[in-house]
N, C-alpha and C positions, 0 to 999 in steps of 0.2 A: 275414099278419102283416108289416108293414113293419119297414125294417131300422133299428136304431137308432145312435145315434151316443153317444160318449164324451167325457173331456176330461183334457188335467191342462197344468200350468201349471209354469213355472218361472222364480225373479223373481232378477235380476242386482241388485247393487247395483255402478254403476261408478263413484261415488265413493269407494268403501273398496277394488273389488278382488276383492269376494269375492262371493258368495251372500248374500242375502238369507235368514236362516232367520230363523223366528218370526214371519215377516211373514202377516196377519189376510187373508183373501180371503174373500169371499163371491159363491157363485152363485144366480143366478134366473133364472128364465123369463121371460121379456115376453112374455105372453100377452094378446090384442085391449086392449092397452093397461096393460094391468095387470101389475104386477111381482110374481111369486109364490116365495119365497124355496124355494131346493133346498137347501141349508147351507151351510155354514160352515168353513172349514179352516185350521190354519197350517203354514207352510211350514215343511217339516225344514231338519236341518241342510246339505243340498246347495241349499237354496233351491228346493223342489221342492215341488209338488203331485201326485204319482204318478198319482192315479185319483180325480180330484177327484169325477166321476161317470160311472157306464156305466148301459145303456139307459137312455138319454135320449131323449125324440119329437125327430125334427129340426125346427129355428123360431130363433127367437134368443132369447141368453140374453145377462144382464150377469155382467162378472166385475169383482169391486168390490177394490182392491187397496187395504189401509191404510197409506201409507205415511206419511201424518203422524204416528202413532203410531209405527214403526219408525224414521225422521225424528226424533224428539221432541227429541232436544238439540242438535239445530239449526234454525234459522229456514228452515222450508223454505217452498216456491211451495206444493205436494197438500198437501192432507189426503189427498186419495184418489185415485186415478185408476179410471176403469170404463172398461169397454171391452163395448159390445156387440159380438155374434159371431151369425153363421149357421152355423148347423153345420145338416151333410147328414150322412148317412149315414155310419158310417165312425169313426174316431180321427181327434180334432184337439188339439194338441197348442198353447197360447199362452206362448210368450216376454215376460218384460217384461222391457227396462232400465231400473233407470232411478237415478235422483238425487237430491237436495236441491232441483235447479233444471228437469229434463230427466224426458221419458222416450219410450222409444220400444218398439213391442210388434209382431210380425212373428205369421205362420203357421211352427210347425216344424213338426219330423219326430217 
């Protein structure tokens, strides 16, 4: 049995200050081309995705962040930001900041 891997997400908002909660994510697989949807989640009140998914195969997957809707009452740059990721084995943990204009997304802990 190979060993599997996890995920969760946690999305800044550094225009306000604060966490991003209610903000819309979506994960999928990229599998030989093809985008196969894992679900759907919104972020709590800390701006957190906890355990977005466990036993996961490791390969790459998108993580679809809605921030034009969370954005909505202001003229923002996203709609969305995605972020493909390889995950191996293991807990991976994605950060996003980000803005009305900006965003930047790192590997945490």
């Amino acid at each position: 049995m190979s060993a599997s891997a996890s995920l969760s997400t946690h999305v800044l908002d550094t225009h306000n200050g604060r966490p991003a909660s209610g903000l819309r994510v979506a994960l999928s697989r990229i599998d030989d081309g093809r985008e196969v949807s894992i679900g759907v989640r919104q972020t709590d009140s800390d701006g957190r995705v906890r355990e977005f998914a466990t036993g996961l195969t490791p390969g790459t997957y998108r993580l679809s962040f809605d921030v034009g809707s969370y954005f909505k009452d202001r003229h923002a740059l996203f709609s969305s930001v995605s972020l493909e990721v390889v995950l191996d084995a293991g807990h991976h943990h994605v950060p996003l900041l980000v803005s009305p204009f900006a965003c930047i997304a790192y590997r945490g802990t």
